[in-house]
N, C-alpha and C positions, 0 to 999 in steps of 0.2 A: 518525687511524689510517690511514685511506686514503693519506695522503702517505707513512704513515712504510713502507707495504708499496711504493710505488712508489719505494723507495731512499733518501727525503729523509730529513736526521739532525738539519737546525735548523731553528727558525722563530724570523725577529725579533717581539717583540710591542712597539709601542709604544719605538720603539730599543732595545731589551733583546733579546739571545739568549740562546734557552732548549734544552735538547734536546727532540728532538718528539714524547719520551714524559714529560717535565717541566714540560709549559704549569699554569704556575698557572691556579685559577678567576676567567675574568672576570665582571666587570659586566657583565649583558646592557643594565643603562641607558645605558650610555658607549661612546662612541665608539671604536673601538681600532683604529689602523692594524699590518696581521699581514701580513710576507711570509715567503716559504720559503727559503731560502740554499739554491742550486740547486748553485753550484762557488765552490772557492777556488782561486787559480792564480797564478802567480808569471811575469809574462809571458819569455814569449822566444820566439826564431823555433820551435820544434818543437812550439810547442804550439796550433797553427792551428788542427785539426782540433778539439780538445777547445773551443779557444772559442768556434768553429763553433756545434759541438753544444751547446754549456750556453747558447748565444743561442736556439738553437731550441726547446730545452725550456724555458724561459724565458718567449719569447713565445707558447708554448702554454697553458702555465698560465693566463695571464693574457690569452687574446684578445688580445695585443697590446702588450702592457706590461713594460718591462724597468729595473730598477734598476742598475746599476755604483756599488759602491764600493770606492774606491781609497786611495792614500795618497800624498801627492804628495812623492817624492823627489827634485824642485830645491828645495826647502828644507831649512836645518839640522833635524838629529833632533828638538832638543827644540823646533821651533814646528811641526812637523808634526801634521796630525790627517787625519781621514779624511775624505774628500769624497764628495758623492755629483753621480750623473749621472742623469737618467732621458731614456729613450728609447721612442717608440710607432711604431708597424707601420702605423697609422690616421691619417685628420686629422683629428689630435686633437691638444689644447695638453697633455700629461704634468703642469703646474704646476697650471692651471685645472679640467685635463676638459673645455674645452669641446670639441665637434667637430662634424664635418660629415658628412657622405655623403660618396662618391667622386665627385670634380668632371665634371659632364657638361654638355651645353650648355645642358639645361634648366634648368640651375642658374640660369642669369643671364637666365630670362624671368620677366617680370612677369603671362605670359600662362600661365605655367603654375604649377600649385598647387605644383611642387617648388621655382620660386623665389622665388613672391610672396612679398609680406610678409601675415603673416597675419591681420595687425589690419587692413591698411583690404584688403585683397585685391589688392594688385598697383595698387590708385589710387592713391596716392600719398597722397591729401587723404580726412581723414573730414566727413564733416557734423556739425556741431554749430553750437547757438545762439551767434550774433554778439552780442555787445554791443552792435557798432555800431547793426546791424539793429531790438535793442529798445530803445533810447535814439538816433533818428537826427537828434534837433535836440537839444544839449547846453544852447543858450538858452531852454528851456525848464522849467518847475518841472514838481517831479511831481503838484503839483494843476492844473496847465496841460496835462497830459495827457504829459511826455516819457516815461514809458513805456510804450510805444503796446501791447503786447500787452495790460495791463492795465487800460489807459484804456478799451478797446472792451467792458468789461464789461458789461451790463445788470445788474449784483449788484451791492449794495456790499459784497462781500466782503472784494474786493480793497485798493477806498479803507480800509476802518475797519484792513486788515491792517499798510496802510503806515503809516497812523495812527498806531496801538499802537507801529511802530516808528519812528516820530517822536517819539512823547513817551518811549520807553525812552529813546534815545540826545540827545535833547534837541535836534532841528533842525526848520527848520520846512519842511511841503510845498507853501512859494509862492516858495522860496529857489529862482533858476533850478541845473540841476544839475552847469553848471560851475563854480558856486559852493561845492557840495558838497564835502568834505575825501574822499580818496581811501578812508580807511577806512570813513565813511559808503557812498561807494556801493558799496565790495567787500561790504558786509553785506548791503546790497539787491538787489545782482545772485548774488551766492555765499553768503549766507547768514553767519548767527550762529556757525557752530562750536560751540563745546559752551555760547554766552551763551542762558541763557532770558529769553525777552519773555514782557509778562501781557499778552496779546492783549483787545481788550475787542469783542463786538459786540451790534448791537442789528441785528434782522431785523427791525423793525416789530409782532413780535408778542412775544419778550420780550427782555431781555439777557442774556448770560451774558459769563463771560470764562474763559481758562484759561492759564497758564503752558506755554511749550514752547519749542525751539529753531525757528529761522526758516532753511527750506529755500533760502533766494534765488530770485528771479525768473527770474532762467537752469535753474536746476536742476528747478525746478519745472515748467518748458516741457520738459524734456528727461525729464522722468519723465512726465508727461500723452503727450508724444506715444510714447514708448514703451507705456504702460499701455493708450491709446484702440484699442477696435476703431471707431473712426469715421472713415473716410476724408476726410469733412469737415474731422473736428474736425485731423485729420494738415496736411490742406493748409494749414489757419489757418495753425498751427505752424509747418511748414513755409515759410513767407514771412518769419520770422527765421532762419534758419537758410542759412551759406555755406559752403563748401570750406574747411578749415582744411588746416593740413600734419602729415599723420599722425607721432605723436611717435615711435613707436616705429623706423619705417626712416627718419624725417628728411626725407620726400617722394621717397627717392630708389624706393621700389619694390618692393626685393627683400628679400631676408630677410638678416638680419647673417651668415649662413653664405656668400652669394652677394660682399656687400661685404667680406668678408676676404678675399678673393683678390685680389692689386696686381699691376700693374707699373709699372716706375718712378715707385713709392710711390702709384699712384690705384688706386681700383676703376673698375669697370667705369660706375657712373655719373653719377662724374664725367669720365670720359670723353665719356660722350653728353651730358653737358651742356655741351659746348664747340662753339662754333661749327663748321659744317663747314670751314670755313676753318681756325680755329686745331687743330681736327681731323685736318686733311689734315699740319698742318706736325710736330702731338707725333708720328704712325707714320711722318714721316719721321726723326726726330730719334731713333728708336728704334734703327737701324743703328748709332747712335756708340754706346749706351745697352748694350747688350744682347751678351754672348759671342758667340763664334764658335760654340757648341754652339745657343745658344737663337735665334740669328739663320738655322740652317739648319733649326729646328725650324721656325720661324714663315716660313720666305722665302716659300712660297707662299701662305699667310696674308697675308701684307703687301702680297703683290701685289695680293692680290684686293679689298682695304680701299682702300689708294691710287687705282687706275683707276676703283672705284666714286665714291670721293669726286673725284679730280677729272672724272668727268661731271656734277656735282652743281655743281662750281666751274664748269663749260662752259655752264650753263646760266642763271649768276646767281643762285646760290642759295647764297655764302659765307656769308651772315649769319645763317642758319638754325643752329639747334641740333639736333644729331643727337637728342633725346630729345624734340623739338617734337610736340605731340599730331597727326595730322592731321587732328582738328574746326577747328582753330584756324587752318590753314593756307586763305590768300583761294583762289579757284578757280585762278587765274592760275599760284600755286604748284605747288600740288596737281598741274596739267596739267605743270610744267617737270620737276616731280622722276619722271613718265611718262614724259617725254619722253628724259631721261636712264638710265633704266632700258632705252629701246630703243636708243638710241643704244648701249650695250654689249652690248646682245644680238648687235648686228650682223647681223643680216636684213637680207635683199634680196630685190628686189620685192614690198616691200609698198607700200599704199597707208594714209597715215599723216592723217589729218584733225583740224584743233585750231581751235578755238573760242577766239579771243582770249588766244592765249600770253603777249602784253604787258602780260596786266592786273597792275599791283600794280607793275611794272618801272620804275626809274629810266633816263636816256635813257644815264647809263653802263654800267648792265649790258643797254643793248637789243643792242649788238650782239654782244654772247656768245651773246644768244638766236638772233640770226638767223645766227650763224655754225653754231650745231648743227642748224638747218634743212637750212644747205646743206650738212649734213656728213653729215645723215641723206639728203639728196637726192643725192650723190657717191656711197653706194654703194650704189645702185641704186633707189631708191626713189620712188615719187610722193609729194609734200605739199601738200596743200591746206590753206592759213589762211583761217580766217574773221577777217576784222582791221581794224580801222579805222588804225591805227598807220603813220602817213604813212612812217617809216622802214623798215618793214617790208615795205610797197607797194613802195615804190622798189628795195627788193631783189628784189622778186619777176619769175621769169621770164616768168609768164605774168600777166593781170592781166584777171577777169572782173567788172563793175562793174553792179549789179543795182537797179533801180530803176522810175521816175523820182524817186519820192516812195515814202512807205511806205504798210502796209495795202490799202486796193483801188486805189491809184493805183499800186503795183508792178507786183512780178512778172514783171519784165522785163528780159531783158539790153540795156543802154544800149550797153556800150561792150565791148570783148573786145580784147586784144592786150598790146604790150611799155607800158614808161609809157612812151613817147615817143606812142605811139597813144591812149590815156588821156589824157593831157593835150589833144593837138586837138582829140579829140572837142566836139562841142557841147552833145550831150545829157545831157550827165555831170554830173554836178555834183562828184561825188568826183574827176573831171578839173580842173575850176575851181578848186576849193581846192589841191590837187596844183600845178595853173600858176599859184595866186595871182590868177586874175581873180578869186576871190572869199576875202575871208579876214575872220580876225575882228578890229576895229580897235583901238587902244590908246586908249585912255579921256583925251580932251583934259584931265580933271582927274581929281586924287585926292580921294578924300574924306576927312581927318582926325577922329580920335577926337573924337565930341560935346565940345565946351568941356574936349576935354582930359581927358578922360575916360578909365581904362583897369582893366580886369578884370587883375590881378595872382594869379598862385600863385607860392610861392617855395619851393627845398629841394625839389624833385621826384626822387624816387631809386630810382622803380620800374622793376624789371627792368634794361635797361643804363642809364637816365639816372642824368647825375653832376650831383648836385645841383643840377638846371636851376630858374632863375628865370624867369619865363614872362609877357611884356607882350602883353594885347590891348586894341587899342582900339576903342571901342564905338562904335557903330552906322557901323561900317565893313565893308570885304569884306577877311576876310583872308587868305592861303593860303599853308599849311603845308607845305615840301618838304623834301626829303634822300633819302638812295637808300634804297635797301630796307633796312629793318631798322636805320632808327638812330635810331628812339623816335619816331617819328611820332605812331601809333598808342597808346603807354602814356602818353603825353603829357595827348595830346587827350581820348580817348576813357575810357583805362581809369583817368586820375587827373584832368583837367580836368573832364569830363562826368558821373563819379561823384561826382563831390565836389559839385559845382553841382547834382546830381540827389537826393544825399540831404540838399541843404539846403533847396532849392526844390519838388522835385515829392514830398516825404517819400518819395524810396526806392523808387519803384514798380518800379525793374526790380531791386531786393533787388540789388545789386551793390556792393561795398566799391571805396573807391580802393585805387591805389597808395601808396605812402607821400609824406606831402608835411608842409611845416612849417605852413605858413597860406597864405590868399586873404586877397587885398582888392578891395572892387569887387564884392560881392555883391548889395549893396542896391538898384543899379542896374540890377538887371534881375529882370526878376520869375519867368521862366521859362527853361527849357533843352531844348530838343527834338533828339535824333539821329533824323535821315533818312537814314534806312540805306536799304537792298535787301533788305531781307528784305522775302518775299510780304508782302500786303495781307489774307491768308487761305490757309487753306490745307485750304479746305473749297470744291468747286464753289458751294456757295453764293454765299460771297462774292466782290465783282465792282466795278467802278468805280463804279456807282451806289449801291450801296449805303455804301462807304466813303465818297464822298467829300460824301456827304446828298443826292445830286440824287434819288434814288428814291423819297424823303419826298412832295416835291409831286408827281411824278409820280402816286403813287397815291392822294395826295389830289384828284387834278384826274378822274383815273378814278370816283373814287368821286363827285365831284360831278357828274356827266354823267346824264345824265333816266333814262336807260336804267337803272343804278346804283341811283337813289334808288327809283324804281319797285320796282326788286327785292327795297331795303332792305339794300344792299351798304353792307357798312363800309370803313374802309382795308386793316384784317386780310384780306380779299378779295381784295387782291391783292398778299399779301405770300407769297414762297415759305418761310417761316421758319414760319407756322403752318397748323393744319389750317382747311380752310375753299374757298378757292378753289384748293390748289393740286392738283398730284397728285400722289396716295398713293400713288402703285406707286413711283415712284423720290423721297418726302418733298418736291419742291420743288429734286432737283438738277440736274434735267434728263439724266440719267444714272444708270448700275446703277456702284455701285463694286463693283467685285472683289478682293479683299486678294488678295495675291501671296506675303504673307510674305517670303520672303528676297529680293523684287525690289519694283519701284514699283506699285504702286495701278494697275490698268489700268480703264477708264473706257469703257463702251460707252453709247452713246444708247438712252434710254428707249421702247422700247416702246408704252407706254401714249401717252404724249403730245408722242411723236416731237421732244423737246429742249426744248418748252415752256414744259417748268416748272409749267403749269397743267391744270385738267380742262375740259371740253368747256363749263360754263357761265360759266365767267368771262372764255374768249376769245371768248364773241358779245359781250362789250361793247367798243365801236371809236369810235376818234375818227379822225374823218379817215379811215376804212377800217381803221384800224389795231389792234389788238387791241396790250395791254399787254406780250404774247410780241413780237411784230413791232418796239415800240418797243425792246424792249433789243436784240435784234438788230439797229438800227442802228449804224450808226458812228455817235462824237460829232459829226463835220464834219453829217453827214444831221441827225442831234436839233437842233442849232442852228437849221438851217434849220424843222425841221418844228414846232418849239415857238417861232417866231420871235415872237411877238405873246406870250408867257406870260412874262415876264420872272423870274418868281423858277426855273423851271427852267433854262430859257436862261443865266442866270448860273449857275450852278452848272455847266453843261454849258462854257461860256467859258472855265471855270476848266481844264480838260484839254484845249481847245484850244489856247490863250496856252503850257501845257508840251509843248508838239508832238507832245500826241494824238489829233487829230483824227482817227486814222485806226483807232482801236482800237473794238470795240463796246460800247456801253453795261452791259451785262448781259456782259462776257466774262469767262468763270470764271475765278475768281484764278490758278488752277492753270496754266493754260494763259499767264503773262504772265510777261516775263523780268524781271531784280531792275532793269535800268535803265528800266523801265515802273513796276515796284510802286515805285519809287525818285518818278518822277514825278509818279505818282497822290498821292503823300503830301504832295509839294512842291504839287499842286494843292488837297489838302483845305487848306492852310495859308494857300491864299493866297484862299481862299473865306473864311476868319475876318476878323474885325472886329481890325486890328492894335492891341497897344497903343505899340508903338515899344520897348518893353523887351526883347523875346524875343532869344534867341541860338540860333540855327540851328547845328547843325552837320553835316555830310557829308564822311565816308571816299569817296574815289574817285568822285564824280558821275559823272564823264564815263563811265564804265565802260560798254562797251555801244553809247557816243551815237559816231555821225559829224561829222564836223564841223561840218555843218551845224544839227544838233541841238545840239550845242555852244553854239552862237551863242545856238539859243533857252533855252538852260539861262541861261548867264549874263546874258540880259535877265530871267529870272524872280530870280534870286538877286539882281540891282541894284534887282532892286524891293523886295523887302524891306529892303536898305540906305536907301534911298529914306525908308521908312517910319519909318527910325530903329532899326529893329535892328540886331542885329548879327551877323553870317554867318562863320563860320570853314570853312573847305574844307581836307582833305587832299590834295593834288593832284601829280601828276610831268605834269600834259600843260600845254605850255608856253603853248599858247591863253590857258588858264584861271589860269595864273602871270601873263603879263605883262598881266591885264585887276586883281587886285589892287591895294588901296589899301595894303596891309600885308603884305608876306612876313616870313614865319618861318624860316630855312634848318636843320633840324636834322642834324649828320654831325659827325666830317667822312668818316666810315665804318658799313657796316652792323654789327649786333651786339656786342659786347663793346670 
């Protein structure tokens, strides 16, 4: 009735026209599609205004919404019928309904709730139970324990559960479980579906049994760790459980209203999934692509995309994907794509300071690096490098050379001037290597694969590799090169090292490979260890002596000294880790920590026992005048000497000498060490163990950090483990440590895709 007072005379119901005072009674159970026939009209040029207005009243009615039907007269009369058109006001599909908001920027952030995707929130990746992670040795049966979340049970709830379902389905649990038929283990891991098992058990005090469906071993971790308020019982769980690719945005981020928006047929990100290189070339290819309207919409737009991206190309950073997380990105990176953000800023007179730009850099992309130095230095600016990068010296205008040695034999400018003045200097030693009186030599022999020996992967396809086959041979030195970004790193680390790691060390860093077909060459080595740079701790507590066991005897020898026994001192006495000897006001850190919250941890000395570490009665006990505080405060060079007749410390202290840290202090807080020190300390607790000639080392970037001369001492530590009979694999671009190799790898013949 309402319509029919505001002029309207029809209503279609259901395709049918009715008049608007003759609507038959509907179903309210049914569905019924009803519009109003707003105008009928016979087109020609006088009638513009009218169809103006019946489009306006039209999309009022309907928020948006407008039907045309017509009748198409380029056809004969009798095949003619009537057609229809719909048309919406909104982004909206008219067919579907689906639609969106009105497009704004924050449509296309992941960082904002209008464009994330709302199942995993703008991550990309949800968490859930791995299979890999609860089944990580496939040779294994499941009375041999391969279902490790299960096996660590003290109940036998879980043995008698698998039992029951060993004898429904008739297999047995000493059958290892790549032996298993695939619908076997989707039952064990996912469960029965609607099949009931007669479960049977016996708790020692009676038996019962009962019929039910079987929730699977995955599911049932994923329900426990949702149900538990036990933060324990979470973390268990939690150590099967990895990143998957959230299903619903596909990993890409945003919400499906954000990815229906193209140009030249992509969303937005698959766009930043493309290298900055192939990046820079699709918004150049968009001027052929794109109208003369939409190309004066976007011209300043495209300007500002292109000059950004090629500072990025200026810097050596083609291979990078514009949607690269920046956890993921090495420091070295992370400084270039800074660096290229100033460089368009275009400022002058500042003073610009960089901590090793070089790091991660191939010797091709080095001089794009040192060209946006000099480009940042051209207009107007000062720059200081901190750099070991012989090619980067040689560019530098001024050249201040700090020395003689490190730790307390520094602290000293050696040498100052152009390198023509560096290089005569005498005191230099960064001069000598520069002029080649001193350099590191090329190894009179190579050392071949044991009897021929080699660790194979084959079918490697992660990330850019193309289906690489991968030859190492063992108990060699190998080293991995190629420019940036052309699978160095998914290679070694994220499908070699993972793969090795959850066959050998059962998975302890919870990390899946990349996709690969099979290894061979497993059996020949017993273990797998990355010697990264990452801290040794990251708590002042921890420190070289303690990682690397030398602070064991130390406070054993404490403890057996007259003074000690007399008092009835234990080792605990002089450990800063419990209560007893040390001090309580700052627990043993020698320092007050102060949380900063949205900055670093700031770190003031203790009060009470002014860096110590202990209280006033555990430092009257001294050997040699020395109280226990005073020994860590040495340097390693000093402890050698001073523990010179105690050989099981002294060894242990030789061990950080031999990796060229003699000059660090025994006791010096983790916090306070750089990754190519925590880098060394690790390569020394290693070389403190008892070898067994099997192990495979491996190391991203060593030299990171070291001068050349420290170089030298690097690769006599790592020939010593080849020595041994192990086997060493190095990611490396510095040519030292390339041409001392018994095995290069060369991965490219380009970075990224």
């Amino acid at each position: 009735l309402n319509y029919k007072k505001r002029g309207f005379r029809k209503i279609k119901i259901d395709d049918k026209l009715y008049e608007i005072d003759k609507v038959p009674e509907l179903n309210k159970k049914t569905k019924h599609n009803i519009s109003i026939l707003v105008d009928r009209i016979v087109l020609n040029s006088s009638l513009g205004n009218r169809l103006a207005e019946g489009i306006e009243t039209a999309i009022n009615l309907t928020n948006g919404l407008l039907f045309v039907e017509y009748e198409n007269e380029t056809l004969p009369k009798k095949f003619r019928k009537i057609e229809k058109l719909i048309f919406s006001t909104k982004f909206s599909c008219p067919e579907s309904g689906f639609t969106i908001e009105e497009i704004e920027p924050r449509l296309f952030s992941f960082n904002s709730p209008y464009g994330a995707c709302e199942e995993c929130e703008g991550i990309g990746v949800k968490l859930n139970v791995d299979p890999n992670l609860v089944v990580p040795n496939e040779k294994k049966s499941i009375a041999d324990g391969a279902i490790v979340p299960w096996s660590k049970s003290t109940t036998l709830y879980y043995a008698q559960t698998l039992s029951s379902i060993a004898k429904h389905y008739d297999f047995s649990l000493n059958t290892k479980w790549n032996k298993l038929s695939k619908k076997i283990k989707d039952i064990i891991l996912f469960g029965s579906d609607d099949d009931e098992i007669k479960f049977s058990y016996d708790d020692g005090y009676e038996k019962y049994s009962h019929k039910k469906t079987f929730e699977g071993v995955i599911n049932n971790l994923e329900r426990r760790y949702l149900e538990t308020d036990s933060d324990w019982k979470r973390e268990e769980i939690a150590q099967y459980q990895s990143d998957t690719k959230c299903e619903r945005c596909n990993g890409h981020r945003l919400k499906e209203e954000a990815l229906c928006v193209k140009i030249d047929n992509l969303h937005i990100s698959a766009v930043t999934e493309k290298s900055i290189l192939d990046a820079a070339e699709w918004f150049k290819s968009l001027k052929l692509k794109l109208s003369k309207r939409q190309l004066k919409i976007a011209e300043h737009i495209l300007k500002e995309i292109n000059e950004r991206l090629n500072f990025l190309l200026n810097v050596g950073l083609d291979y990078l994907t514009l949607s690269r997380e920046s956890g993921t990105l090495s420091g070295g990176e992370a400084q270039r794509i800074r660096l290229a953000s100033q460089i368009g800023s275009g400022l002058t007179g500042v003073l610009y300071v960089l901590d090793e730009p070089s790091i991660g850099l191939h010797q091709k992309d080095n001089i794009k690096l040192i060209n946006a130095l000099k480009r940042l230095r051209d207009l107007g600016n000062t720059v200081i490098v901190v750099e070991h990068d012989t090619e980067t010296i040689e560019s530098a205008d001024q050249i201040i050379d700090l020395g003689p040695e490190a730790g307390n034999e520094g602290g000293q400018i050696v040498a100052q001037g152009s390198y023509n003045d560096i290089i005569k200097s005498n005191d230099s030693i960064t001069g000598k290597y520069l002029s080649h009186k001193l350099f590191i030599q090329i190894p009179k022999t190579r050392k071949l694969a044991k009897n021929g020996r080699f660790l194979e992967i084959n079918g490697a396809s992660g990330n850019n590799l193309n289906n690489v086959n991968l030859k190492i041979p063992l108990g060699s030195f190998t080293c991995v090169t190629g420019v940036s970004g052309s699978g160095k790193s998914t290679l070694i680390l994220q499908t070699l090292y993972n793969a090795l790691n959850l066959t050998l060390n059962n998975n302890k860093s919870r990390k899946i490979p990349k996709p690969f077909k099979g290894f061979k060459g497993t059996e020949l080595i017993d273990k797998v260890i990355d010697i990264d740079q990452s801290p040794i701790g990251r708590t002042p507590r921890s420190n070289p002596a303690t990682y690397t066991g030398a602070f064991g005897p130390i406070r054993d020898w404490f403890t057996g000294l007259p003074e000690s026994k007399s008092r009835g001192y234990k080792p605990g006495r002089f450990s800063f880790n419990v209560k007893g000897g040390r001090c309580e006001a700052c627990e043993g850190d020698g320092v007050i920590t102060y949380e900063m919250h949205f900055l670093p941890d700031v770190y003031i000395q203790c009060d009470e026992c002014k860096g110590s570490r202990y209280n006033r009665e555990t430092l009257e006990i001294k050997f040699k005048d020395k109280s226990i505080a005073d020994i860590l405060n040495m340097t390693v060079d000093e402890g050698c000497k001073y523990f010179e007749n105690i050989s099981n410390i002294k060894t242990k202290l030789l061990t950080l000498k031999k990796v060229g840290l003699g000059y660090i202090k025994i006791g010096q807080q983790a916090t306070t060490l750089s990754g190519g020190e925590a880098q060394r300390i690790k390569l020394a607790k290693e070389l403190s163990k008892r070898s067994t000639g099997r192990t495979m080392y491996i190391l991203d970037e060593p030299t990171t950090g070291l001068h050349a001369h420290d170089i030298k001492k690097l690769l006599e530590i790592l020939q010593t483990f080849v020595v041994q009979g192990n086997t060493v694999v190095v990611i490396e671009h510095n040519l030292d440590v390339i041409k001392t190799a018994d095995w290069i790898i060369d991965m490219g013949p380009n970075g990224g895709v």
